[in-house]
OpenMM code with the backbone's topology and positions (N, CA, C; nanometers):
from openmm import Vec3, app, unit

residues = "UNK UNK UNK UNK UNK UNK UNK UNK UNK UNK UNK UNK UNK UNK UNK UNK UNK UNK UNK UNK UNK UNK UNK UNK UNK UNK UNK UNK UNK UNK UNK UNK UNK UNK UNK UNK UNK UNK UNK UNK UNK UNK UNK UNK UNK UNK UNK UNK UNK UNK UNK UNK UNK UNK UNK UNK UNK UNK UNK UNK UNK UNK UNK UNK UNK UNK UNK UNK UNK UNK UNK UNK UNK UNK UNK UNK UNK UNK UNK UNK UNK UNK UNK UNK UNK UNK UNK UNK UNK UNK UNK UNK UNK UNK UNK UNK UNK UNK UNK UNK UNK UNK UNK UNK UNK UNK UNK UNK UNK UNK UNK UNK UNK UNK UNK UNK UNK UNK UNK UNK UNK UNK UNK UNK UNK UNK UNK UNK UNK UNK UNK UNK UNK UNK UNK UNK UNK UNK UNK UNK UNK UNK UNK UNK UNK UNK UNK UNK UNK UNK UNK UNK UNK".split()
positions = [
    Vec3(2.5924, -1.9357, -1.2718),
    Vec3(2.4483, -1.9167, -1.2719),
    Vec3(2.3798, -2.0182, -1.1807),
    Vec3(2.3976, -2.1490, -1.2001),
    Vec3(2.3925, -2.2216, -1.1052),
    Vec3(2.3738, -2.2283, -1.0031),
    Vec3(2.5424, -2.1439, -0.8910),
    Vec3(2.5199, -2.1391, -0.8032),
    Vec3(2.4122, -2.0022, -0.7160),
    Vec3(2.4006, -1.9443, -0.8329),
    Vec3(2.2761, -1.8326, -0.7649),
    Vec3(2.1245, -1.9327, -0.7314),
    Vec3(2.1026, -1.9917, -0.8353),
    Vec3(1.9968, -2.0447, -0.8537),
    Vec3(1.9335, -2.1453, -0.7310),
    Vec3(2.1137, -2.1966, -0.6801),
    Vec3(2.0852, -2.2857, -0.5623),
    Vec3(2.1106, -2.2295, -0.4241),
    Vec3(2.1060, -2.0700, -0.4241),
    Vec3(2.1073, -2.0464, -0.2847),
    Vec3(2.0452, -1.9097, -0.2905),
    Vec3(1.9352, -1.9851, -0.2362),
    Vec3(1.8232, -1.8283, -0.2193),
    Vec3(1.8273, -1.7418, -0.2128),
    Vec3(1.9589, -1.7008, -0.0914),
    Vec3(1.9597, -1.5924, -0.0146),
    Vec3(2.0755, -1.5174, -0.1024),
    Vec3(2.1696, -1.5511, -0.1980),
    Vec3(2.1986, -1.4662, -0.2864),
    Vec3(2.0849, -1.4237, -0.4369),
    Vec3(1.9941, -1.4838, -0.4338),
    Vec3(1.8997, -1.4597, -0.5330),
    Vec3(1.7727, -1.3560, -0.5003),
    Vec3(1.7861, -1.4316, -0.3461),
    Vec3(1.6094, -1.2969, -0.2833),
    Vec3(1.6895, -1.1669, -0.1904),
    Vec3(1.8198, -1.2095, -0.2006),
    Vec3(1.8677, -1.0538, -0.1498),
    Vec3(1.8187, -0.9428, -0.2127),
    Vec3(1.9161, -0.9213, -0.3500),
    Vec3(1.9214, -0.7950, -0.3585),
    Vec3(1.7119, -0.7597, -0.3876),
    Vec3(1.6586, -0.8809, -0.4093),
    Vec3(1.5128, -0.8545, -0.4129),
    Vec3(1.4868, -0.7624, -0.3067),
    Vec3(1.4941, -0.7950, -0.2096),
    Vec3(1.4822, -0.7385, -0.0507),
    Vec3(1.5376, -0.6422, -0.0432),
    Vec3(1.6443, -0.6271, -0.0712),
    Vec3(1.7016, -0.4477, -0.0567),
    Vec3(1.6563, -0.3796, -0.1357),
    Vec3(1.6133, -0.3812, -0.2709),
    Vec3(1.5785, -0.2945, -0.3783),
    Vec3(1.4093, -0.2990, -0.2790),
    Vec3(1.3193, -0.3893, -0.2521),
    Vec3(1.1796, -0.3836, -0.1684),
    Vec3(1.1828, -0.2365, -0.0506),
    Vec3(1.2654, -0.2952, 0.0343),
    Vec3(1.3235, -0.1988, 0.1451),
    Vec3(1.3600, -0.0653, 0.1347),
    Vec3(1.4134, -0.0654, -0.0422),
    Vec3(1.4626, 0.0719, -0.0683),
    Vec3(1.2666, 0.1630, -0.0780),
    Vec3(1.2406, 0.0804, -0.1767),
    Vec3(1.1011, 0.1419, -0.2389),
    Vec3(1.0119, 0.1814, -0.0884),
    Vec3(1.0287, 0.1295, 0.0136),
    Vec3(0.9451, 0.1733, 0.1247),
    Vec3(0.9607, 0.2702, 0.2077),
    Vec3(1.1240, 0.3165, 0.1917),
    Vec3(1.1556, 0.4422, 0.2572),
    Vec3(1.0678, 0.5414, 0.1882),
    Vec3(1.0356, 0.5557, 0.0933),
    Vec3(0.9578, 0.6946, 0.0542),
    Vec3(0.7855, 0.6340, -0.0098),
    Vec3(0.7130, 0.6951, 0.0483),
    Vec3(0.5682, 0.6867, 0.0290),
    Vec3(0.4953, 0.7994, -0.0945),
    Vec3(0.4393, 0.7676, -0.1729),
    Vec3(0.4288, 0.8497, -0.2828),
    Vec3(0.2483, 0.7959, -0.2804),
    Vec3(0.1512, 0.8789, -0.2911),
    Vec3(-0.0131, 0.8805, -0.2946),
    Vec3(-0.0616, 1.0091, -0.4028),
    Vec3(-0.1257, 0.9157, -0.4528),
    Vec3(-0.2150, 1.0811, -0.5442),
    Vec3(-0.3964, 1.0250, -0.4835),
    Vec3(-0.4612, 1.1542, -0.4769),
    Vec3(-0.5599, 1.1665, -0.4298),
    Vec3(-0.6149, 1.2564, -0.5233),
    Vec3(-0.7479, 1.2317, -0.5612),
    Vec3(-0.8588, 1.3155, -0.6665),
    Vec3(-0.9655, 1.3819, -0.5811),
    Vec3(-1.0165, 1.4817, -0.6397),
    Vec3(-1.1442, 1.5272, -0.5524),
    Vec3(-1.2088, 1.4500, -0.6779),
    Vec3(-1.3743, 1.4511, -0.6019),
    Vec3(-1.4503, 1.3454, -0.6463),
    Vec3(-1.4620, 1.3938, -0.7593),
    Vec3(-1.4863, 1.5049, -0.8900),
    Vec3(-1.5237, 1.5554, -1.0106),
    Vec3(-1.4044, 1.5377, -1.0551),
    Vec3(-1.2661, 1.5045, -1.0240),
    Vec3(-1.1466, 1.4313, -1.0583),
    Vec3(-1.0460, 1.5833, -1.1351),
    Vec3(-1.1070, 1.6944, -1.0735),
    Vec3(-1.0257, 1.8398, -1.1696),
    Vec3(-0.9057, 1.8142, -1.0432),
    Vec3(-0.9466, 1.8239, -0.8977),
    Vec3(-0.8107, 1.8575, -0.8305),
    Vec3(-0.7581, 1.7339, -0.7805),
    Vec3(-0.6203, 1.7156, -0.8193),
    Vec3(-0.5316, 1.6080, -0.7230),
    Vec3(-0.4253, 1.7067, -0.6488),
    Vec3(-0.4135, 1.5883, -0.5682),
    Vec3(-0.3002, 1.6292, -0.5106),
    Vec3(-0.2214, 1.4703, -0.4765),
    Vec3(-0.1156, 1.4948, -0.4642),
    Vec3(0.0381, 1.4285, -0.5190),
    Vec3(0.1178, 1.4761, -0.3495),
    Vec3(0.1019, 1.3398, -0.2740),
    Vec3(0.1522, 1.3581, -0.1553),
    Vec3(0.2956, 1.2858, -0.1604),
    Vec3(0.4122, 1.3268, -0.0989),
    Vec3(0.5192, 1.2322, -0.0568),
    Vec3(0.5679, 1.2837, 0.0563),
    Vec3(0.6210, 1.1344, 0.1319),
    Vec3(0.6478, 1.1381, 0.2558),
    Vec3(0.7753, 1.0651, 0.2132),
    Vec3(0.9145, 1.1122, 0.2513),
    Vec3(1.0371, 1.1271, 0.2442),
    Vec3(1.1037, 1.1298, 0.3132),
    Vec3(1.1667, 1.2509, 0.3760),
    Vec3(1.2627, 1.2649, 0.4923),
    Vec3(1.1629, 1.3911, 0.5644),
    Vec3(1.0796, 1.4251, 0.4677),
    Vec3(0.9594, 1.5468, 0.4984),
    Vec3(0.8077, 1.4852, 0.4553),
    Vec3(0.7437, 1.5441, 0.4648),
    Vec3(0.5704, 1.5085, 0.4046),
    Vec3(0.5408, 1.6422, 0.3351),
    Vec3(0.5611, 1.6192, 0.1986),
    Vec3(0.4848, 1.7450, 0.1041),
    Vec3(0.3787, 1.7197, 0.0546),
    Vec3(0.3377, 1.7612, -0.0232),
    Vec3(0.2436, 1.7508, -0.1310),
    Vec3(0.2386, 1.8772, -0.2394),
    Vec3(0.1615, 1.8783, -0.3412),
    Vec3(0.1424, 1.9136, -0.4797),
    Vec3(0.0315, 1.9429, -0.4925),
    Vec3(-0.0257, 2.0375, -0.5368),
    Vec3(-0.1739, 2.0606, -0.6124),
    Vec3(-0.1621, 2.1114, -0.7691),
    Vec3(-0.2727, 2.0084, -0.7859),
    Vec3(-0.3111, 2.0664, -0.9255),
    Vec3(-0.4206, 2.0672, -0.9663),
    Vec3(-0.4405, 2.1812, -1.0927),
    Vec3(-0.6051, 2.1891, -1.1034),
    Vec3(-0.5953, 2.1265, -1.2895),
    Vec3(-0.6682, 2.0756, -1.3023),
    Vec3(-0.7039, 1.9811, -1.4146),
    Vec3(-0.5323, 1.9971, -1.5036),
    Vec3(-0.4563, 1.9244, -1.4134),
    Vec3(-0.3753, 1.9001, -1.4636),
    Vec3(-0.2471, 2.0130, -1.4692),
    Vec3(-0.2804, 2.1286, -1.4393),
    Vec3(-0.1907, 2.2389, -1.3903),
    Vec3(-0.1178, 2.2308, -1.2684),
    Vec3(0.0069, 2.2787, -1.2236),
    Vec3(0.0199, 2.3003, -1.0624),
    Vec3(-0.0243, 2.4056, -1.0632),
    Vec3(-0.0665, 2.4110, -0.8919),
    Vec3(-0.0838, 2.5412, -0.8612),
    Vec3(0.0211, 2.6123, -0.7185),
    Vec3(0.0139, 2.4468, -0.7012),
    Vec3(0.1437, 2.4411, -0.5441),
    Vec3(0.2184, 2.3465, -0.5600),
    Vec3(0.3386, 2.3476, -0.5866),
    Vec3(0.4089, 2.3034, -0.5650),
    Vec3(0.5237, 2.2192, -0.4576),
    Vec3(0.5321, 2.1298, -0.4027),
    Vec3(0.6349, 2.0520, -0.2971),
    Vec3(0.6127, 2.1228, -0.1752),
    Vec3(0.4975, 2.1846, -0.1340),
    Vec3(0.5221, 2.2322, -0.0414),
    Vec3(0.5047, 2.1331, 0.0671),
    Vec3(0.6249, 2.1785, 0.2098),
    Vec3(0.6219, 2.0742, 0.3109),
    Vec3(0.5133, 2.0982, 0.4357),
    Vec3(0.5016, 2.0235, 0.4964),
    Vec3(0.4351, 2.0279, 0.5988),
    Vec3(0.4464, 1.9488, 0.7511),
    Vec3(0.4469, 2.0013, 0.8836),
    Vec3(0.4746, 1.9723, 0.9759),
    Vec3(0.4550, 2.0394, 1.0965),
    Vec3(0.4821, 1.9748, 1.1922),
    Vec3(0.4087, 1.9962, 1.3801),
    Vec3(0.5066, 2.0094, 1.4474),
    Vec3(0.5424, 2.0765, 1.5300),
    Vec3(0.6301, 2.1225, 1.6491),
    Vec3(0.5910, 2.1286, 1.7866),
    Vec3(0.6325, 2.0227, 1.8740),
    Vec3(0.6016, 2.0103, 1.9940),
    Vec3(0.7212, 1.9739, 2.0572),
    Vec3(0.7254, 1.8772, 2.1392),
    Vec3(0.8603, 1.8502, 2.2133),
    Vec3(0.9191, 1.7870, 2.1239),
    Vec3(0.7919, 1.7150, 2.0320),
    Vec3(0.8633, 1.6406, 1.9278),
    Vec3(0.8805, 1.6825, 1.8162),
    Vec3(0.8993, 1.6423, 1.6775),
    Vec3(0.8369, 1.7330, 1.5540),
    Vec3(0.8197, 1.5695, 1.4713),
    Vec3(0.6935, 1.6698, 1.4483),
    Vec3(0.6154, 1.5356, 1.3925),
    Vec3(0.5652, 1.6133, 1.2276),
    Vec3(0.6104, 1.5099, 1.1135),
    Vec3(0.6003, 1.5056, 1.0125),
    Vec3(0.7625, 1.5245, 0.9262),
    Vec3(0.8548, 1.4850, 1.0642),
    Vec3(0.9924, 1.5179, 0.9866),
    Vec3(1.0644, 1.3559, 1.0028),
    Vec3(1.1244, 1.2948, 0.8747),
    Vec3(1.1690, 1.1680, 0.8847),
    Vec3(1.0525, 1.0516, 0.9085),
    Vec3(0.9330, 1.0972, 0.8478),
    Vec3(0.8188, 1.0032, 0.8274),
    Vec3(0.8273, 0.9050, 0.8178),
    Vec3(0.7570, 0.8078, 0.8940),
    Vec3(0.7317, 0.6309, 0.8549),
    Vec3(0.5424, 0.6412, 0.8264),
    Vec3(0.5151, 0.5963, 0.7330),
    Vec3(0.4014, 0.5481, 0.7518),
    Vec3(0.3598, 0.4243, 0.7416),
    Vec3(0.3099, 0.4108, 0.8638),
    Vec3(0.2440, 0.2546, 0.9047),
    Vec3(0.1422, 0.1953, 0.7956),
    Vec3(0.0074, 0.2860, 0.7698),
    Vec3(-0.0613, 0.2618, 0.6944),
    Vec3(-0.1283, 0.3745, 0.6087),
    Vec3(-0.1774, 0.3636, 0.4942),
    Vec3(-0.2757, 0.4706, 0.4031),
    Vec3(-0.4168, 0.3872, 0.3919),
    Vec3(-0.5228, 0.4696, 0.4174),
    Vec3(-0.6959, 0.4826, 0.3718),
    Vec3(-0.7423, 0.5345, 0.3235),
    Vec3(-0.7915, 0.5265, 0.2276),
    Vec3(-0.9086, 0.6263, 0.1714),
    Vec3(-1.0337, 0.5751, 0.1649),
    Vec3(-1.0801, 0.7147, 0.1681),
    Vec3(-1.2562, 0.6708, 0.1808),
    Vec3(-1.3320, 0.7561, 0.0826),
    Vec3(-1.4458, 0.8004, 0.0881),
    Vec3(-1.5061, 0.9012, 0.0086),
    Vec3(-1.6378, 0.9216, 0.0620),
    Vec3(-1.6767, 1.0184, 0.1116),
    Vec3(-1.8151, 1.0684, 0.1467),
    Vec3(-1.8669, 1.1048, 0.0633),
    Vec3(-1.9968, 1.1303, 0.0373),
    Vec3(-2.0911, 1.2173, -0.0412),
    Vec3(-2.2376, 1.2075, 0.0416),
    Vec3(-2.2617, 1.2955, 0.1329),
    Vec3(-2.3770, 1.2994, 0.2196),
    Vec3(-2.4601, 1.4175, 0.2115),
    Vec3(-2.5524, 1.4530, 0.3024),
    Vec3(-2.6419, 1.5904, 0.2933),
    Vec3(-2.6105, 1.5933, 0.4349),
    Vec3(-2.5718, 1.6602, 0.5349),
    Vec3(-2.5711, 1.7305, 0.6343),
    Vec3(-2.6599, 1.8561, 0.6959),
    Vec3(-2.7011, 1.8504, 0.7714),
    Vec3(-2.8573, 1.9553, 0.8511),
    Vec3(-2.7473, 2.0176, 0.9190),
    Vec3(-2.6972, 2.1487, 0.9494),
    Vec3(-2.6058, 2.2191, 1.0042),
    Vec3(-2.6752, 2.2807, 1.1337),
    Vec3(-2.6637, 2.2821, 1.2455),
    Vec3(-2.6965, 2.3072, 1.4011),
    Vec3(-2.7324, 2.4197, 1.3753),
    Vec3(-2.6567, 2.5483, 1.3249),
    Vec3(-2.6782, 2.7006, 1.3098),
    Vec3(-2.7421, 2.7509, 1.1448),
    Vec3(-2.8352, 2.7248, 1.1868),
    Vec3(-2.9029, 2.7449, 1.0324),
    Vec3(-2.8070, 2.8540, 0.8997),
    Vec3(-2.8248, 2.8081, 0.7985),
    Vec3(-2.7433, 2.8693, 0.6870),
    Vec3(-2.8639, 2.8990, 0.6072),
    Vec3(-2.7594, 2.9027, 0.4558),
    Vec3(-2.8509, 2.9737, 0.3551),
    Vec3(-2.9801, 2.8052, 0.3297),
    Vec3(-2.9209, 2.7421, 0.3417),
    Vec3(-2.9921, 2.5756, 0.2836),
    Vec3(-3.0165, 2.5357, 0.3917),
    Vec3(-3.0999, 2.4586, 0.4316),
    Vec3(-3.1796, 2.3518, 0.5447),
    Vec3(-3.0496, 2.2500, 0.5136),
    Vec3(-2.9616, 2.2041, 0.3934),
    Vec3(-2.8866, 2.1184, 0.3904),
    Vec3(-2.7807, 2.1298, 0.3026),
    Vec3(-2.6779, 2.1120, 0.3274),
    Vec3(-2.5646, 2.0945, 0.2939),
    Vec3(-2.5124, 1.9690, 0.2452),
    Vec3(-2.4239, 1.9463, 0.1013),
    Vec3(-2.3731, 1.8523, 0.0319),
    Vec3(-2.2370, 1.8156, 0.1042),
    Vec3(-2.2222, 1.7370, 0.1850),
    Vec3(-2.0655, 1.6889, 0.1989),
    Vec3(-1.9650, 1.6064, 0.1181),
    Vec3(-1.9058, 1.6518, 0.0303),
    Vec3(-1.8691, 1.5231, -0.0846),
    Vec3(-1.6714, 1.5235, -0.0826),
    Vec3(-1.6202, 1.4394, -0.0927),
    Vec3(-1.4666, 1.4616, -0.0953),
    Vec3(-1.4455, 1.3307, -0.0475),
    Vec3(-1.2929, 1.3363, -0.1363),
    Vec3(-1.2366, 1.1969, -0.1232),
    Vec3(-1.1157, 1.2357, -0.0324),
    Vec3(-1.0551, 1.1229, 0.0575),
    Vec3(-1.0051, 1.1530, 0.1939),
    Vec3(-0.9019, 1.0388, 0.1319),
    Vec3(-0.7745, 1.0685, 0.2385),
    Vec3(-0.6637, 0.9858, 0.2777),
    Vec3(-0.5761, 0.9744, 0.3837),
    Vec3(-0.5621, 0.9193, 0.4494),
    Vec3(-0.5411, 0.9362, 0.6069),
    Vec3(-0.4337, 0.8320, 0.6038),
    Vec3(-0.3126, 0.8980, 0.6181),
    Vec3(-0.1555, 0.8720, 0.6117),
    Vec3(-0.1683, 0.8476, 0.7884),
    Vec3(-0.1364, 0.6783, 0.8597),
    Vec3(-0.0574, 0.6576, 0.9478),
    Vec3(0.0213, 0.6512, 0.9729),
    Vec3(0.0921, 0.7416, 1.0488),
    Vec3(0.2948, 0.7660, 1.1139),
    Vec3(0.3436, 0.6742, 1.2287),
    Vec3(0.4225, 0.6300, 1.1824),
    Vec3(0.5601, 0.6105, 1.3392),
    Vec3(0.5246, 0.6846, 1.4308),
    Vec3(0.5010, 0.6570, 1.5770),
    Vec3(0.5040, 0.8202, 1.6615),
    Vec3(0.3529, 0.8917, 1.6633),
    Vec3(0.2199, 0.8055, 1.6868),
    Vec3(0.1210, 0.8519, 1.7182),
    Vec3(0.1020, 0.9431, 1.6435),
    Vec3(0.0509, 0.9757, 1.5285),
    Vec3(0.0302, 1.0507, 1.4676),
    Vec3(-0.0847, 1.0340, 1.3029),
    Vec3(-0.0829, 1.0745, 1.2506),
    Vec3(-0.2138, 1.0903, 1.1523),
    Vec3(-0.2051, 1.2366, 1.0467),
    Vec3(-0.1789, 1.2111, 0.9375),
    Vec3(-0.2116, 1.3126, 0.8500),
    Vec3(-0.3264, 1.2783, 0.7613),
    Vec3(-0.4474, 1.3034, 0.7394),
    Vec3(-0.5640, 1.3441, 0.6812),
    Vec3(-0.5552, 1.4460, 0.5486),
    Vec3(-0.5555, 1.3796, 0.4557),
    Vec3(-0.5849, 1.4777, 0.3399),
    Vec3(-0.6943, 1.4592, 0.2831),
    Vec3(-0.8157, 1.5704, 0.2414),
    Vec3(-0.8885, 1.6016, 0.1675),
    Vec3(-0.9405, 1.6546, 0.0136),
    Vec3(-0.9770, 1.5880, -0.0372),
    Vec3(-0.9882, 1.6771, -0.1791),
    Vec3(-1.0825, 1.6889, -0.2259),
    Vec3(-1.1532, 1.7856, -0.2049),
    Vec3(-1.3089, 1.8289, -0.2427),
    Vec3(-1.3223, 1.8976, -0.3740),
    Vec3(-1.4212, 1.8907, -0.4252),
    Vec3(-1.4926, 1.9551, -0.5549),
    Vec3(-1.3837, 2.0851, -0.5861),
    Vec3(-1.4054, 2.1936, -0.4904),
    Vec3(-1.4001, 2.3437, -0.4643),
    Vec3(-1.2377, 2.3180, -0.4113),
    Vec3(-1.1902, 2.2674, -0.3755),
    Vec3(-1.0360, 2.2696, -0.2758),
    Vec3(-0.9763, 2.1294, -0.2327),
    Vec3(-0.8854, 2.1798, -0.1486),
    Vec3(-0.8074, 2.0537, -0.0831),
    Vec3(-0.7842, 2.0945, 0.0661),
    Vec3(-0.7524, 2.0429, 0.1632),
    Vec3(-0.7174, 2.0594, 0.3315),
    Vec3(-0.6572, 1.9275, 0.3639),
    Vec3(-0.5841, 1.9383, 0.4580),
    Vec3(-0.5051, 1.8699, 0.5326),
    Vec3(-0.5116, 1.8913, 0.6886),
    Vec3(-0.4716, 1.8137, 0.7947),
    Vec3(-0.5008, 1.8079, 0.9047),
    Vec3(-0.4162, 1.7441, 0.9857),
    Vec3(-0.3409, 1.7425, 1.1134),
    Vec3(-0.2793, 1.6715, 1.1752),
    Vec3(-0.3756, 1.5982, 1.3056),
    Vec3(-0.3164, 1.4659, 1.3152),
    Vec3(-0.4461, 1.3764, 1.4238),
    Vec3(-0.3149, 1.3543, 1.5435),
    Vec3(-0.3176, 1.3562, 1.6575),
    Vec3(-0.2409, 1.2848, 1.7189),
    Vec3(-0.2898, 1.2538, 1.8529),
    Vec3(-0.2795, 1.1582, 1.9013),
    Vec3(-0.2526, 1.0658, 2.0608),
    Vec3(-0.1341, 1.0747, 2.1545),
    Vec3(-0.0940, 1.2582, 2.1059),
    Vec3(-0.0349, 1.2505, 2.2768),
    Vec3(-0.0496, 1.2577, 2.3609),
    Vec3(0.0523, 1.1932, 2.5011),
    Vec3(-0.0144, 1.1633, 2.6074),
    Vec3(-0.0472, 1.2694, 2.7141),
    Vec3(0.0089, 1.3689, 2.6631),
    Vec3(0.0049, 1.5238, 2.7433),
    Vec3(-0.0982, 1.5595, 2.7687),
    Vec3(-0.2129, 1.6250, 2.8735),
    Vec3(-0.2981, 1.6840, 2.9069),
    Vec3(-0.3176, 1.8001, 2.7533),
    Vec3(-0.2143, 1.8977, 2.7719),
    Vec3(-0.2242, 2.0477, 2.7163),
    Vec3(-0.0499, 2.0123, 2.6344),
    Vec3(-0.0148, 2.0558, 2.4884),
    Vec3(0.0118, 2.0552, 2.4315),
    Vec3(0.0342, 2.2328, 2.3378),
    Vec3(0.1620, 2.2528, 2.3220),
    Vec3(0.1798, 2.3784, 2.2756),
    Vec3(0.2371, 2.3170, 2.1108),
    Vec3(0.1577, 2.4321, 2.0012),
    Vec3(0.1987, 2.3893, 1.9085),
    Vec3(0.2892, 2.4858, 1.8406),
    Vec3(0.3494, 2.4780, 1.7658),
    Vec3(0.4116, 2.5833, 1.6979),
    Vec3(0.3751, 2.6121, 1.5539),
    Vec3(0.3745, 2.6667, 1.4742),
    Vec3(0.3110, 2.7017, 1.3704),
    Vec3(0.4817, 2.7765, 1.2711),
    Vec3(0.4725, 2.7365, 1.1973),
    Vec3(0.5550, 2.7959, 1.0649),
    Vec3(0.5170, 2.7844, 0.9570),
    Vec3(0.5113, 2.8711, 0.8552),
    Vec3(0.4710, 2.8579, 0.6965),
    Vec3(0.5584, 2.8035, 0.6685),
    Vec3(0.5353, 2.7205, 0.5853),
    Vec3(0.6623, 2.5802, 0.4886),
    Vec3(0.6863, 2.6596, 0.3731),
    Vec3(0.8209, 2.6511, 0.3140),
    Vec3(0.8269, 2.6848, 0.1770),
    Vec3(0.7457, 2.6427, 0.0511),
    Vec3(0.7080, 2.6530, 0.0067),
    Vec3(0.5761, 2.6334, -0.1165),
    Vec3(0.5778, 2.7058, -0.2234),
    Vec3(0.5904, 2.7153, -0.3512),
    Vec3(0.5761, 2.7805, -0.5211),
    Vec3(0.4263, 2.7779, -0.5398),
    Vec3(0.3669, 2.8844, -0.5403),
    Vec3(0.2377, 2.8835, -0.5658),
    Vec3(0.2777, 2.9687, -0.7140),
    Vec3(0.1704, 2.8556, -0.8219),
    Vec3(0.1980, 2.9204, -0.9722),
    Vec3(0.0314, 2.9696, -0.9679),
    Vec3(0.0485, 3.0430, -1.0422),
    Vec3(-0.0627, 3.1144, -1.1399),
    Vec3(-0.0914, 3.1183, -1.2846),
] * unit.nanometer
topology = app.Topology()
chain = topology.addChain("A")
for resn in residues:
    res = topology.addResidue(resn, chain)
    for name in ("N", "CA", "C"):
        topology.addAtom(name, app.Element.getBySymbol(name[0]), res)
């Protein structure tokens, strides 16, 4: 016992590897502001997420991702997570039914390895997601595939 005690680096090891382990996978829950919908993001070897409505699923693990030269959202690092929360009135350019509009939703904006940005939303009424990126390409072709997903009822 002793000799653990007197040499750090067998004592803050396995600290450090079990640390290192916990960072390979990123796990976030996000509320819309009236707190009925979350959603339950993980970033893994993929980036899914989960919806639920006051505590129900409604979607399940479904994945999500971008196809370009590269593919972005597969073998995720994220650099950093933010959240914020709006709640504003907005005047809309093309007149609607209201002179003004309520903007309200709580946001989380997942930074990647590899120029990139996933944005999740969770509003009152729903949830959305979004891909941000800084590539250096003029024009950019994307590809589009539906991810596997369990939508319950």
């Amino acid at each position: 016992m002793n000799a653990i005690l007197k040499n750090p680096v067998l004592l803050l090891g396995p600290l450090l590897w079990l640390a290192g382990g916990a960072t390979a996978e990123t796990n976030q829950t996000l509320r819309s502001p009236d707190r009925r919908i979350e959603l339950r993001i993980q970033a893994s070897n993929r980036i899914s997420y989960s919806i639920l409505l006051n505590g129900r699923p409604l979607m399940q693990d479904s994945t999500l991702s971008m196809l370009d030269q590269r593919k972005l959202g597969l073998d995720p690092k994220v650099k950093a997570a933010k959240e914020r929360s709006v709640d504003q009135q907005i005047e809309p350019q093309v007149r609607q039914k209201f002179a003004r509009i309520r903007e309200n939703y709580n946001e989380l904006r997942l930074e990647m390895e590899g120029g990139y940005a996933v944005v999740f939303r969770a509003y009152n009424e729903g949830a959305a997601y979004r891909f941000e990126t800084s590539l250096p390409q003029s024009e950019v072709k994307v590809y589009w595939r539906r991810g596997q997903s369990q939508l319950r009822r």
